[in-house]
ChimeraX commands (.cxc) that place a marker at each C-alpha (Angstrom):
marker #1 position 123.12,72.54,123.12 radius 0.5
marker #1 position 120.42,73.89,120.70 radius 0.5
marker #1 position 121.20,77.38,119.34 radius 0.5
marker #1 position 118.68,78.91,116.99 radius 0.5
marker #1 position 119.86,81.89,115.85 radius 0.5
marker #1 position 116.34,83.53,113.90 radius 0.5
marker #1 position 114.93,84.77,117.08 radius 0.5
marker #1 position 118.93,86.74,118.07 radius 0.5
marker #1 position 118.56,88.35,114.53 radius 0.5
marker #1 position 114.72,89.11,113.89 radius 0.5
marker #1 position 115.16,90.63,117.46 radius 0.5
marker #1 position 118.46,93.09,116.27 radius 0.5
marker #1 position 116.23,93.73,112.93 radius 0.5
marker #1 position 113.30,94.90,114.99 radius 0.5
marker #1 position 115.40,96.63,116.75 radius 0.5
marker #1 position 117.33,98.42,113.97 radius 0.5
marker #1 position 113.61,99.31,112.30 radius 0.5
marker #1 position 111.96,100.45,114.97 radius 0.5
marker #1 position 115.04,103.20,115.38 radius 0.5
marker #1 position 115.34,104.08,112.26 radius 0.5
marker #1 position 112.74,103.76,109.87 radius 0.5
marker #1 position 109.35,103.50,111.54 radius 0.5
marker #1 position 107.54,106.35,111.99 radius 0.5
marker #1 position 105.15,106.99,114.54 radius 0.5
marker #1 position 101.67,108.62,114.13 radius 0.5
marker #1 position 102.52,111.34,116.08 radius 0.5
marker #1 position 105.87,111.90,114.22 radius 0.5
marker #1 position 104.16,111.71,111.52 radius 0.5
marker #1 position 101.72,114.19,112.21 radius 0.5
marker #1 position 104.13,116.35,113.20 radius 0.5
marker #1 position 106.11,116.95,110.20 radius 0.5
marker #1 position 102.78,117.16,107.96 radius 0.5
marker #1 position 101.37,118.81,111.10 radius 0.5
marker #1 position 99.72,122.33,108.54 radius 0.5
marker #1 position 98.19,119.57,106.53 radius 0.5
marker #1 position 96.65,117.90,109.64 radius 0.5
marker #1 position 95.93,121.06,111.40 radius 0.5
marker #1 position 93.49,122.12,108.80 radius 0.5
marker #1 position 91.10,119.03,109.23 radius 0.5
marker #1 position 87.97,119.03,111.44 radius 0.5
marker #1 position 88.42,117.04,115.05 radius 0.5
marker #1 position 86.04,114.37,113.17 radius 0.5
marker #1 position 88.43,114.42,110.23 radius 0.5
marker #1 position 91.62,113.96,112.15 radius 0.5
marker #1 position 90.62,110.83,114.17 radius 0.5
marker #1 position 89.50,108.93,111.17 radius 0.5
marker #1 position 92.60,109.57,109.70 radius 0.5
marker #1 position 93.95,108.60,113.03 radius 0.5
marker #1 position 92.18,105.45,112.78 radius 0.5
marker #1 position 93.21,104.69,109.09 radius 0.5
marker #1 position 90.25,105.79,107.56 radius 0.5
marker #1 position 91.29,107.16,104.32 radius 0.5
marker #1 position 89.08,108.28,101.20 radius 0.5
marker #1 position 88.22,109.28,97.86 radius 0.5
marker #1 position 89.51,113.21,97.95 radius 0.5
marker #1 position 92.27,112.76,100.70 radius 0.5
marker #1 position 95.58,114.11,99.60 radius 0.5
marker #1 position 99.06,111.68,99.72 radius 0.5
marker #1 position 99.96,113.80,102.66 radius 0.5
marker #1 position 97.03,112.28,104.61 radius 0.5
marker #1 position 97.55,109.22,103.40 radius 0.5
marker #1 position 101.10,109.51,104.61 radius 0.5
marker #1 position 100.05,111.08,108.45 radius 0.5
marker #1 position 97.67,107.89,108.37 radius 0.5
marker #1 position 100.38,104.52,106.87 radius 0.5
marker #1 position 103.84,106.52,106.23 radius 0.5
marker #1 position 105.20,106.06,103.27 radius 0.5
marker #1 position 104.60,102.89,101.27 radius 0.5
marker #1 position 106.72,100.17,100.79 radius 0.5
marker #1 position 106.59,100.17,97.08 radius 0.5
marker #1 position 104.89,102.91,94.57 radius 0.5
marker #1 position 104.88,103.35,91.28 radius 0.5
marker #1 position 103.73,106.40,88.84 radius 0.5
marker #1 position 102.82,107.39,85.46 radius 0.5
marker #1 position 101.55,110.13,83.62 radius 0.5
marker #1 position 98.07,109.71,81.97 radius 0.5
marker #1 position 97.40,110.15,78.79 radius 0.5
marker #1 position 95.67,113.58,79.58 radius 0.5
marker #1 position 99.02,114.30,81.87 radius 0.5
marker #1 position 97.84,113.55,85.32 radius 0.5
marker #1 position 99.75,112.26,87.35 radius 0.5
marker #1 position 99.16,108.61,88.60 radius 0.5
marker #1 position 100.94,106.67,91.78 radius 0.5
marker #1 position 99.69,103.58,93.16 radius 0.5
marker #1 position 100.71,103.22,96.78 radius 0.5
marker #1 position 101.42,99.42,98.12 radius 0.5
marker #1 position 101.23,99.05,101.74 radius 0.5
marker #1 position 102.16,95.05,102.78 radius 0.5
marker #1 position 102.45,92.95,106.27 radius 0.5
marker #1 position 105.78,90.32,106.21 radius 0.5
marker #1 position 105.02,87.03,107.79 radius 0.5
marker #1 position 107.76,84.32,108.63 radius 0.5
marker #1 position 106.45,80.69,108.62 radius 0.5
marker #1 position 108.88,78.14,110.32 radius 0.5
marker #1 position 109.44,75.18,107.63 radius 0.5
marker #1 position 112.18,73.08,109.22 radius 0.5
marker #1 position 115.49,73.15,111.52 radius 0.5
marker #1 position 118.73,71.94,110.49 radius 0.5
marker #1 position 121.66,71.55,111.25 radius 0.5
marker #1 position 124.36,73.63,110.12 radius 0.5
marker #1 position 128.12,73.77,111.32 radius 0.5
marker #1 position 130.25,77.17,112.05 radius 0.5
marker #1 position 133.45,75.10,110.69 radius 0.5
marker #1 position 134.81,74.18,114.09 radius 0.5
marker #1 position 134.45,70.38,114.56 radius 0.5
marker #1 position 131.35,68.69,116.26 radius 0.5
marker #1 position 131.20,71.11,119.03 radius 0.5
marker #1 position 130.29,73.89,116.58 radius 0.5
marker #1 position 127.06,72.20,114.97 radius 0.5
marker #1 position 124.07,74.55,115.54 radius 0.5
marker #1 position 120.42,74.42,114.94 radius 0.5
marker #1 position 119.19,76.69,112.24 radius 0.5
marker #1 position 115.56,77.03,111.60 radius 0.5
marker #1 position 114.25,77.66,108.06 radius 0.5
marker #1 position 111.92,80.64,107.89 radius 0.5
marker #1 position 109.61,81.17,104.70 radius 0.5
marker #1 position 109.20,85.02,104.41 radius 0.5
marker #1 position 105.41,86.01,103.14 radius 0.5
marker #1 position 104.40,89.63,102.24 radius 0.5
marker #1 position 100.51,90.06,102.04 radius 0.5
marker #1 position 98.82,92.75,100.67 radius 0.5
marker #1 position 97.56,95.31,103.80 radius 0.5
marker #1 position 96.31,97.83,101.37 radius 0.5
marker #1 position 96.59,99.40,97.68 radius 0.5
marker #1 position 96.07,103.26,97.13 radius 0.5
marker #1 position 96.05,104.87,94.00 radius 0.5
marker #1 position 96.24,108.82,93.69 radius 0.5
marker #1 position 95.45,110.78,90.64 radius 0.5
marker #1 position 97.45,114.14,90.84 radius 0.5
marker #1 position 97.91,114.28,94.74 radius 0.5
marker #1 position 94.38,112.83,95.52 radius 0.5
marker #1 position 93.21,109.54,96.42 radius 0.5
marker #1 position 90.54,108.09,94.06 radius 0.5
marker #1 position 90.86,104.28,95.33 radius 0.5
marker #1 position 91.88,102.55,97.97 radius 0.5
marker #1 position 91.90,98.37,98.43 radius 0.5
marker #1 position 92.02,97.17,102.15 radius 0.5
marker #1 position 91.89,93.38,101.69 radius 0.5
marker #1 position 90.71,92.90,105.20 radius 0.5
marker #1 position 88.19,96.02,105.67 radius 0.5
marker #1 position 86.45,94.20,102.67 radius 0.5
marker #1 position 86.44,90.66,104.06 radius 0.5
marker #1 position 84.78,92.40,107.37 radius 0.5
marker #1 position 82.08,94.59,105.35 radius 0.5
marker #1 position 81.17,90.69,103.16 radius 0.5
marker #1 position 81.14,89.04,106.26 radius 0.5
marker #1 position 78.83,91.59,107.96 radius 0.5
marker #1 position 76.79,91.79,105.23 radius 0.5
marker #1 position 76.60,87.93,105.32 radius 0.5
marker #1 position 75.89,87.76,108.91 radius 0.5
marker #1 position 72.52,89.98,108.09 radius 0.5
marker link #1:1,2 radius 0.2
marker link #1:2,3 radius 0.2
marker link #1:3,4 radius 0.2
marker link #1:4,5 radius 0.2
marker link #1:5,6 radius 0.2
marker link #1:6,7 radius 0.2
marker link #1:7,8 radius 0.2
marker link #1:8,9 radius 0.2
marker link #1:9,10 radius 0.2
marker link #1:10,11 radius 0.2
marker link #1:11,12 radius 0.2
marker link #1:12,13 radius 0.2
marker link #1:13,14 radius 0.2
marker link #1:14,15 radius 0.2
marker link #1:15,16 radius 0.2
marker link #1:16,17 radius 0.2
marker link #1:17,18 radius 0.2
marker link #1:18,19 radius 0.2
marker link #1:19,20 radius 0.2
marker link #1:20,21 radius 0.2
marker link #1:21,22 radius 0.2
marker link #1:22,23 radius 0.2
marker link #1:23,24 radius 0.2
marker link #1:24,25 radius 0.2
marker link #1:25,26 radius 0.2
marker link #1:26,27 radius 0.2
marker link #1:27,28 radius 0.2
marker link #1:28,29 radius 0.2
marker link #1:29,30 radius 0.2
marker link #1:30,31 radius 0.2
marker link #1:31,32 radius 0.2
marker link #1:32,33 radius 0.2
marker link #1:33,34 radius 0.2
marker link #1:34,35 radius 0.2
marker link #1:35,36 radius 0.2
marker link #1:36,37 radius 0.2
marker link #1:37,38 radius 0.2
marker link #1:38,39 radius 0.2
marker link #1:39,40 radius 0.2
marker link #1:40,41 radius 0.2
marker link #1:41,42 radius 0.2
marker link #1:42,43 radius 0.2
marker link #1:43,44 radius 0.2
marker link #1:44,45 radius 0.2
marker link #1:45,46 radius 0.2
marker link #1:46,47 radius 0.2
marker link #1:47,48 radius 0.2
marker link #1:48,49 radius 0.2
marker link #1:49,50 radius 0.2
marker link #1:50,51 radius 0.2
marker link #1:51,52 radius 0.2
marker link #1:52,53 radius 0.2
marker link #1:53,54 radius 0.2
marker link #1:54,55 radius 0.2
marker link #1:55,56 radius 0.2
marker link #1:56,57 radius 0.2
marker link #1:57,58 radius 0.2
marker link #1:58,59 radius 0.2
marker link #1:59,60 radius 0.2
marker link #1:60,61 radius 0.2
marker link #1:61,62 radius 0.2
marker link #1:62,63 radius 0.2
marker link #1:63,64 radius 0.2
marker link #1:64,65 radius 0.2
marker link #1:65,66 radius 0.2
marker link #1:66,67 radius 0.2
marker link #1:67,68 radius 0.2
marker link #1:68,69 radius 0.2
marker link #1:69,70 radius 0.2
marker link #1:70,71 radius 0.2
marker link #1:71,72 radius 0.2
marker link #1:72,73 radius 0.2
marker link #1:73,74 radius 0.2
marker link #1:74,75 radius 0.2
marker link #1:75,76 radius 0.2
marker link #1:76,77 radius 0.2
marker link #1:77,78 radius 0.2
marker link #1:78,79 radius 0.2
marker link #1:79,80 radius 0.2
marker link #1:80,81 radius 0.2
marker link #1:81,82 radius 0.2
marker link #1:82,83 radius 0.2
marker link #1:83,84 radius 0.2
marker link #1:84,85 radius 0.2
marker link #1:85,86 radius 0.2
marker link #1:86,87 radius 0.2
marker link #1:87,88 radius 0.2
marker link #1:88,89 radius 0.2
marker link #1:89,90 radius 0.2
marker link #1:90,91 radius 0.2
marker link #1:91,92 radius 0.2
marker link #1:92,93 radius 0.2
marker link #1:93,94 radius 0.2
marker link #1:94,95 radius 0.2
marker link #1:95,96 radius 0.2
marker link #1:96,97 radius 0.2
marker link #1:97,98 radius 0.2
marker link #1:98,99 radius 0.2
marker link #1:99,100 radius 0.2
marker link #1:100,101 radius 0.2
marker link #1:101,102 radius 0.2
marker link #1:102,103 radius 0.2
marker link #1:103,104 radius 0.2
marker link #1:104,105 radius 0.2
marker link #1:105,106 radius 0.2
marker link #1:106,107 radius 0.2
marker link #1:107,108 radius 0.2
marker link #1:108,109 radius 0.2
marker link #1:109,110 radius 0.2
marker link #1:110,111 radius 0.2
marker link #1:111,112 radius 0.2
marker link #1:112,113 radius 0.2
marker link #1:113,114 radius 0.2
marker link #1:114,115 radius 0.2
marker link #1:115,116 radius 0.2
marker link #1:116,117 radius 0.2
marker link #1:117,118 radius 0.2
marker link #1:118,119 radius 0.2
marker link #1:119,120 radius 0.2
marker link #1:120,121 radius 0.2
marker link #1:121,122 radius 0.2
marker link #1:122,123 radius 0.2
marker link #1:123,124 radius 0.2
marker link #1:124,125 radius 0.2
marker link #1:125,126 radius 0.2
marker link #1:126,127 radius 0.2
marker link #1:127,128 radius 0.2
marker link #1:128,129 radius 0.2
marker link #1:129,130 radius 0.2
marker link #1:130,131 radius 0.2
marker link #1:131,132 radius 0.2
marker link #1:132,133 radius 0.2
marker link #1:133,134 radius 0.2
marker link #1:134,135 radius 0.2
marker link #1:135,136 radius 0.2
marker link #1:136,137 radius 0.2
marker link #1:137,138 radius 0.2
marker link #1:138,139 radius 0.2
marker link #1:139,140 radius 0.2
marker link #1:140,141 radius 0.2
marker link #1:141,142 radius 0.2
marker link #1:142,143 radius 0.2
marker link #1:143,144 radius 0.2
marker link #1:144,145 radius 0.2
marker link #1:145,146 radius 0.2
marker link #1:146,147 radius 0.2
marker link #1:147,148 radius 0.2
marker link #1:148,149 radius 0.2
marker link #1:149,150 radius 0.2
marker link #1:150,151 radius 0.2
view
């Protein structure tokens, strides 16, 4: 009998993240829910939608991804305050199977199958004191150079 065991614990892992550390939008919105409040209807769905810019605050930024998974900050020169906001996607990409054994004879052989783990970039933001001034979405740029091919 085949058992592969990646699928038992990338289910219990989903599981585990989805109750504890991933936000939803509307949780999200509700805990920075004055900074969200004071947008326009227009302003709100693009944030909705992902759609940040030059001038947005982190809080936005925050309603829009949650919080990054990595960041890093300085302090200019002039003493502003610099962060740089990583946002990635994980990918797993089967490589093999083996077999592996729990330690109890024949009968206890098992199937494992080897995973690679990828992270790719989903987006970069940098803020200087509070406010975005760039933002890198890999994929929003690929669109706009294929669009702009297309033409």
């Amino acid at each position: 009998m085949q058992v592969t065991k990646f699928p038992i614990v990338a289910l219990m892992t989903a599981v585990v993240l989805a109750s504890l550390g991933c936000e939803s939008i509307d949780r999200r919105i509700n805990t920075y829910h004055a900074a969200y409040a004071s947008l326009t209807p227009a302003d709100q769905d693009r944030i909705v939608q992902g759609d940040i810019r030059k001038g947005d605050s982190a809080e936005l930024v925050t309603i829009a991804f949650g919080k990054p998974d990595s960041q890093s900050a300085i302090t200019t020169s002039s003493g502003k305050q610099r962060e740089v906001w990583i946002y990635t996607k994980t990918h797993h990409v089967k490589e093999s199977s083996r077999v592996a054994h729990d330690g109890e004879g024949p009968q206890g052989a098992v199937i494992e199958d080897v995973y690679r783990v990828f992270k790719e970039l989903e987006r970069e933001i940098t803020l200087l004191d509070g406010a975005v001034v760039y933002v890198r979405d890999p994929q929003r740029d690929a669109q706009l150079v294929a669009a702009t091919l297309a033409r």
